[in-house]
C-alpha positions in Angstrom: 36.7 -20.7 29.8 33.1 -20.5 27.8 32.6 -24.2 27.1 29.6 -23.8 24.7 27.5 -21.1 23.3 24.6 -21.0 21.4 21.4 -19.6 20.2 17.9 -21.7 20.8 15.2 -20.3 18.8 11.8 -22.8 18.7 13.5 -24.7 20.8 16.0 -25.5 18.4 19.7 -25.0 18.8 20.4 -22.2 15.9 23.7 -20.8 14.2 24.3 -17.3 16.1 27.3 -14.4 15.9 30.5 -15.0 17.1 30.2 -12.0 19.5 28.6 -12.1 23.0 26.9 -9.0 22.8 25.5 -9.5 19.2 24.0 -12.9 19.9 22.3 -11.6 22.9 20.6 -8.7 21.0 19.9 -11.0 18.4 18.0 -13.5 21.2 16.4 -10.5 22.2 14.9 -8.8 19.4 13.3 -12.7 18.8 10.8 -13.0 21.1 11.3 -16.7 21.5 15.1 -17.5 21.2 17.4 -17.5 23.8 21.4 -17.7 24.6 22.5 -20.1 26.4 26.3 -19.5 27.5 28.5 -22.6 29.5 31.7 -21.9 31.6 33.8 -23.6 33.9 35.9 -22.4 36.4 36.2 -18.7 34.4 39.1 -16.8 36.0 37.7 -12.7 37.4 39.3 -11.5 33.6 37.9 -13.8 31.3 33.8 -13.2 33.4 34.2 -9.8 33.3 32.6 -9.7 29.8 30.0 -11.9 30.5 29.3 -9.4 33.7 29.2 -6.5 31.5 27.6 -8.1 28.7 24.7 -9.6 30.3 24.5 -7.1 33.2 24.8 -9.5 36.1 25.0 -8.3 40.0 28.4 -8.0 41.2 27.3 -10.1 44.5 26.0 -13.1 42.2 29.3 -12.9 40.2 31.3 -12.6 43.5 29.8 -15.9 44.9 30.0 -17.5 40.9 33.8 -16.7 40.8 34.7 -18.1 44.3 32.3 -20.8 44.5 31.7 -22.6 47.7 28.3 -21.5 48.5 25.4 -23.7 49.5 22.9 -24.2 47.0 20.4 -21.5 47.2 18.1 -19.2 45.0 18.9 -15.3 44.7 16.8 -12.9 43.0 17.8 -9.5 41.2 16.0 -7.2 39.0 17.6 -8.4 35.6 18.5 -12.1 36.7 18.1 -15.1 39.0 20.8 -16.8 40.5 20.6 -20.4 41.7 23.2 -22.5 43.3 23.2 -26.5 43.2 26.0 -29.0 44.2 26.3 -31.9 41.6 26.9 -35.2 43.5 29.3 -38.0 42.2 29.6 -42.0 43.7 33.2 -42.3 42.9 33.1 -46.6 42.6 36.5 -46.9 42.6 37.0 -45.9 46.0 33.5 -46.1 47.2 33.4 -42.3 47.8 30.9 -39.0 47.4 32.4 -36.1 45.5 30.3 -32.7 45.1 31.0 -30.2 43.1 29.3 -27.0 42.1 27.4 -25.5 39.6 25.7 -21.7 38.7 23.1 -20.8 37.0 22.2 -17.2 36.1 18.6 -17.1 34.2 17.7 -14.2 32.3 15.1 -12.7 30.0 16.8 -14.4 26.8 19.5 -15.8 28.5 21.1 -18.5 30.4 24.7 -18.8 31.9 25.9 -21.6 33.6 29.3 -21.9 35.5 30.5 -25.1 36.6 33.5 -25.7 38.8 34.8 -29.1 40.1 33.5 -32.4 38.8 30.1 -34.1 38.6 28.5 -31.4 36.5 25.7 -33.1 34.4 25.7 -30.2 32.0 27.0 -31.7 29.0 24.0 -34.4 29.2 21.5 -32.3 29.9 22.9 -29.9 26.6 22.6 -32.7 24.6 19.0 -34.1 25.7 17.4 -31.0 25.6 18.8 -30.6 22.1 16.8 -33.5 21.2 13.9 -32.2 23.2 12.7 -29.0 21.0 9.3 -29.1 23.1 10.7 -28.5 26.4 13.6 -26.1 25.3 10.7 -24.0 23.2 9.5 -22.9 27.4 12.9 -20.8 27.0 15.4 -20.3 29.8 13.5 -21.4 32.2 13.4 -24.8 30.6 17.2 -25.2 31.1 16.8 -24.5 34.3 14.3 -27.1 35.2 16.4 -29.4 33.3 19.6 -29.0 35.3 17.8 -29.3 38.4 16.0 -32.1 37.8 19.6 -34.0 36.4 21.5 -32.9 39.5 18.2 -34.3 42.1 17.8 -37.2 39.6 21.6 -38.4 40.7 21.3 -37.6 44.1 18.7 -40.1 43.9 20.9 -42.5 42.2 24.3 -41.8 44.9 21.8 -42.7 47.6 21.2 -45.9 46.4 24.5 -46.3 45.7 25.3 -45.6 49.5 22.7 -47.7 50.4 24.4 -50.3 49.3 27.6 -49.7 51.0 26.0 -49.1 54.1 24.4 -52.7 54.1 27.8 -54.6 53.9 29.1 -52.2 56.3 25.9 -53.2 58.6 26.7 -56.7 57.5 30.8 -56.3 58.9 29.8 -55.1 62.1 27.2 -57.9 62.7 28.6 -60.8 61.3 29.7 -63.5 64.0 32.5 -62.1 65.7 32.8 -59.0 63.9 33.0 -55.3 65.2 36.4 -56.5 65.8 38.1 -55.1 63.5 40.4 -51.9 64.6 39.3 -50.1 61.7 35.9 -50.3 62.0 34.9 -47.3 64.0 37.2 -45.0 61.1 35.0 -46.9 58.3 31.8 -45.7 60.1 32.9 -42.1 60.9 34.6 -41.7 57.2 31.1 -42.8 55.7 28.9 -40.5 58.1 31.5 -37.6 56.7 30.2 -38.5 53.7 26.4 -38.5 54.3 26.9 -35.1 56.2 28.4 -33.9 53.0 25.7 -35.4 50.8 23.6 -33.7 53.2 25.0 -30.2 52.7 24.0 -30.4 49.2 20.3 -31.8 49.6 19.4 -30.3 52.8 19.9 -26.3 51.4 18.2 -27.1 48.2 14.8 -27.8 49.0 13.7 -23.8 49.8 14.9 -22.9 46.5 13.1 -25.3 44.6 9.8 -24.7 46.6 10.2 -20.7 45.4 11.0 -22.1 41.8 7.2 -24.0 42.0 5.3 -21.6 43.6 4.3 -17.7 42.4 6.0 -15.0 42.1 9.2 -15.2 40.7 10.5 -12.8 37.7 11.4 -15.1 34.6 9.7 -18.4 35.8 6.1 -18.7 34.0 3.0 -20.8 35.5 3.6 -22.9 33.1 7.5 -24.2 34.4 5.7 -24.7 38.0 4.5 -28.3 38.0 8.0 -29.3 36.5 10.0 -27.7 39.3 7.3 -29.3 41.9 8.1 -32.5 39.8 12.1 -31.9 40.6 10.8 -31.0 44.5 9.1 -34.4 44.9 12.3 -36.1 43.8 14.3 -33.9 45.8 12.0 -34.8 49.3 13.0 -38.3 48.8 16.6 -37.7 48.4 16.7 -36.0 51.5 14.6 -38.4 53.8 17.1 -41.6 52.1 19.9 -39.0 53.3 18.3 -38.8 56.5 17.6 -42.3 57.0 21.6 -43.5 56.0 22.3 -40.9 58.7 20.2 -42.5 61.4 20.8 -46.1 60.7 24.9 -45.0 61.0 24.2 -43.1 64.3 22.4 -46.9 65.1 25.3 -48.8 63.8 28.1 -46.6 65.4 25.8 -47.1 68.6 25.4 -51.2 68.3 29.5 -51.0 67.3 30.4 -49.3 70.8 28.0 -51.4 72.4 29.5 -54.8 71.2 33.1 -53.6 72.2 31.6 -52.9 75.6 30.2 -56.3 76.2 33.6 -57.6 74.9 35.6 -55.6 77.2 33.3 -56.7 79.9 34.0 -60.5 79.3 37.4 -59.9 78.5 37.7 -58.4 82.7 35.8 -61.1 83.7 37.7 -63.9 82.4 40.7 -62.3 83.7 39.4 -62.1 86.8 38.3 -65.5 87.2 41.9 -66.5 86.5 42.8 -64.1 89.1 40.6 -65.8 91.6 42.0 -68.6 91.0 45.4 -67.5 91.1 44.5 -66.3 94.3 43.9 -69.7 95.8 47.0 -71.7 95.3 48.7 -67.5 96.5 47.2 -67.5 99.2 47.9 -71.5 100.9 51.5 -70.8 99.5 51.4 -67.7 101.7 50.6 -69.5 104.9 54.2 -71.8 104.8 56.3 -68.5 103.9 55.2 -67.2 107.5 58.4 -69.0 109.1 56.3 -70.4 112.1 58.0 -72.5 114.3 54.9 -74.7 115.3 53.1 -76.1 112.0 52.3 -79.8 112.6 51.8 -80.0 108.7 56.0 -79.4 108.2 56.4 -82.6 110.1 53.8 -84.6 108.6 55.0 -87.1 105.7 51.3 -86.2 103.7 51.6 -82.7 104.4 53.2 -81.5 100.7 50.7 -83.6 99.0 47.7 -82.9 101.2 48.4 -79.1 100.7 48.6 -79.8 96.4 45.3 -81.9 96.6 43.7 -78.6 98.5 45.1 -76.3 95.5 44.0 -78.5 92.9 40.8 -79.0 94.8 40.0 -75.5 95.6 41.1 -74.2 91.9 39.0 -76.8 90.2 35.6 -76.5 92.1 36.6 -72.8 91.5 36.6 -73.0 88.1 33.8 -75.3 87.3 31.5 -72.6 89.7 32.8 -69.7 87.1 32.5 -71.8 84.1 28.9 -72.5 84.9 27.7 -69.1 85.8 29.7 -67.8 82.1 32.5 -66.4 83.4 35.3 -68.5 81.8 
């Protein structure tokens, strides 16, 4: 469904025609207005007039309709089309959602289609409205602006993450932590979620590097220093994605390697107690032999002698393991 549409001419938003295909002409024949035309999530019917209206390629409408594309930058003769995947820190539940967004840039035109959540649209509409010198750079303004919102809140869920990963740091460090059976899920469901941050950072930095340099239809010299503005921002995102995915891979690492060292004192405390188990076995073992000839079974002090060398044996056993950290 078209969510807003309207006519910016000197950077100002302007009352247009009703009609698609009028208020494009009418952007056209003045030099310096443009349409700017919202969707989200059109169904195949209701894009096919904005297809046939603005001329689009069929492969840029293919990947617009069915979404799930990485973010990237395509170029056709009447239009570029760029991908980006909004990111949202969901603080109820402490989770990243991404969604996707379109945006077709034209001679005197703009289209944007939006599907999922986290679309930053509607405040970059509204801030740009109040911004006539930016929008009067035309469509290539908007498209600056949408890119720089979306990089500006991957910024913003990094930090948010950051955050979360230090009191998940703090759990598996704390004095007999890493314990805790659901630990090692905790640690893989967050790296699920960096990798997915990362699939929506990593893609995007060629396409913003083509957006600042030369050569691109529709993008004047004069929208380059922005978009190199939006690429700076964009580098740091992606080396504070890169670094939450190291220091995980470090903390899944020091995790595994705690259980290990507990595991290992856990079989050496059991053995120890096997030793010593072994001790008080092993003399009992000697009278179940049924000899005939054992001066001890005759002997008045022989059942207490025999419980003094347990208790003896056991106890110099166990002071020897307790000193050398075994118990």
């Amino acid at each position: 469904m078209i969510v807003d549409c309207a006519i910016y001419r000197d950077g100002r938003r302007a009352e247009g025609p009703g009609d698609l295909s009028d208020a494009l002409d009418e952007a056209r024949d003045d030099g310096g207005a443009f349409l700017w035309v919202g969707l989200h999530e059109p169904t195949p019917e209701e894009f096919d007039l904005i297809t046939s209206e603005f001329g689009l390629h069929p492969l840029a409408v293919e990947d617009a309709l069915r979404a799930h594309q990485r973010p990237k930058l395509e170029v056709y003769d009447d239009s570029l089309f760029l991908v980006l995947k909004p990111v949202v820190y969901d603080d109820r539940r402490a989770r990243v959602t991404t969604g996707e967004l379109m945006v077709f840039l034209g001679d005197s035109f703009v289209v944007t289609v939006r599907h999922g959540g986290g679309s930053p649209l509607t405040e970059v509409r509204r801030r740009l409205e109040q911004e006539p010198e930016v929008l009067r750079h035309g469509p290539t303004a908007v498209m600056y602006a949408i890119g720089d919102a979306v990089v500006d809140d991957y910024l913003e869920v990094a930090a948010e993450l950051q955050v979360d990963l230090e009191e998940l740091e703090a759990d598996v460090f704390a004095p007999g932590g890493g314990t805790g059976a659901d630990l090692v899920g905790r640690i893989y469901s967050f790296k699920r979620q960096v990798l997915e941050f990362r699939r929506a950072t990593g893609p995007l930095a060629d396409p913003v590097a083509r957006l600042a340099g030369p050569g691109l239809p529709f993008v004047g010299a004069d929208v380059h220093p922005f978009f190199r503005d939006v690429g700076d921002h964009l580098t740091r995102a992606n080396e504070q994605v890169e670094g939450l995915d190291r220091l995980l891979s470090d903390i899944l690492g020091a995790h595994l390697a705690q259980l290990g060292v507990r595991q290992n004192d856990d079989m050496r405390k059991i053995s120890a107690w096997a030793a010593m188990a072994a001790v008080p076995t092993m003399i009992a073992g000697l009278y179940g032999m049924n000899f005939e000839h054992m001066p001890e079974l005759r002997s008045p002090w022989g059942y207490p002698a025999v419980l003094a060398v347990i208790a003896a044996a056991c106890l110099g056993l166990f002071r020897f393991l307790k000193r050398r950290g075994w118990l």
